[in-house]
PAKOL-826842 format. One line per field, with one value per residue (C-alpha): residue number from 1; residue in three letters; y, z, x. Coordinates in Angstrom, 2 decimals, decimal comma. Last residue first. Layout:
N
num = (NUM  ...) .
residuo = (ALA  ...) .
py = (Y  ...) .
pz = (Z  ...) .
px = (X  ...) .
END
This chain:
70
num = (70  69  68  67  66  65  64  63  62  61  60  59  58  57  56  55  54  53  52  51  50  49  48  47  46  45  44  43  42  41  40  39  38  37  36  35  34  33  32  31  30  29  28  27  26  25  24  23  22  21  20  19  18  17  16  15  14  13  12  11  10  9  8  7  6  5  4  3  2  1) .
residuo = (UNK  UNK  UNK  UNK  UNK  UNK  UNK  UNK  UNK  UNK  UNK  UNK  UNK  UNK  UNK  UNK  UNK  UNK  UNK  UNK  UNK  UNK  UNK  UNK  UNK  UNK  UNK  UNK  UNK  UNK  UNK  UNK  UNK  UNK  UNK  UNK  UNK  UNK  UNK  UNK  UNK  UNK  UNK  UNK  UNK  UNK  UNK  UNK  UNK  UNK  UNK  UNK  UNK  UNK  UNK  UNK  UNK  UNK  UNK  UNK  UNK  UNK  UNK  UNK  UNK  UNK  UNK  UNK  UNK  UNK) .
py = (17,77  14,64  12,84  8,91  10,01  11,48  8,07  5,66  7,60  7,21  3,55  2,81  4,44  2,35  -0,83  -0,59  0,48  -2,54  -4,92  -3,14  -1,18  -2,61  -1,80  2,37  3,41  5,81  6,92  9,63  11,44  12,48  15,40  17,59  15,69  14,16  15,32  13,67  11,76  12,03  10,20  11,66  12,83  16,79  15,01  12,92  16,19  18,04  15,50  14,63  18,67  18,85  16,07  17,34  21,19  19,17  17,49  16,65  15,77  11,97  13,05  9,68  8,89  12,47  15,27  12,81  12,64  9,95  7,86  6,50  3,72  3,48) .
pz = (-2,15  -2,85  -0,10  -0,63  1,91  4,49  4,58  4,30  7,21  9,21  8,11  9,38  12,84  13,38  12,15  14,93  17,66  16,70  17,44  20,80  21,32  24,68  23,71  22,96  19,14  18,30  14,79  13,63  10,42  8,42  5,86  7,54  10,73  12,38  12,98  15,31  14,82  17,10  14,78  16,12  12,50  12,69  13,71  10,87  9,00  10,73  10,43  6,81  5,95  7,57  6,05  2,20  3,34  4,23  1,43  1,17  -2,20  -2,56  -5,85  -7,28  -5,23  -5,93  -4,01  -0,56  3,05  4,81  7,21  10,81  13,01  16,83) .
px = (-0,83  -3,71  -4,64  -2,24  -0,05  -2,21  -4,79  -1,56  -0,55  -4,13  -4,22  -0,95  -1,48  -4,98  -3,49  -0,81  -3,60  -5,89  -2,52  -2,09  0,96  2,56  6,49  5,39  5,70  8,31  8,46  10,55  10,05  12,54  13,35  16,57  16,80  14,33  10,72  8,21  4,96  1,55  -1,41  -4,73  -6,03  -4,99  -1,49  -1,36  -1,86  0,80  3,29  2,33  2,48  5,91  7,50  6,02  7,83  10,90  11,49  15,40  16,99  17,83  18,93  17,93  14,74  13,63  12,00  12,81  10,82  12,95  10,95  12,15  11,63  12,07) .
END
């Protein structure tokens, strides 16, 4: 299991729950399943017998939603 914090600022380390929920539901609109944690995370939990392909497929659909403009 991995997570990602959603954060306003990297000093304040102020939640950003509205920017969590838009990559959630976006990487969900692309066929990327990912679950919220806590106040700003994002919980990923990737079965043991992920294929290689299947790894590269889930980073390149959240590299997609996080580099789309807000």
């Amino acid at each position: 299991m991995l997570g990602i914090e959603f954060v306003q600022d990297r000093e304040t380390k102020e939640p950003a729950r509205e920017a969590r929920d838009r990559f959630i539901r976006e990487c969900f609109e692309h066929g990327l399943l990912t679950l919220g944690a806590g106040p700003s995370s994002v919980r990923l939990a990737p079965p043991l017998i992920l294929a290689d392909e299947q790894i590269d497929m889930g980073l390149s659909i959240m590299e997609e939603v996080l580099s789309a403009p807000s």
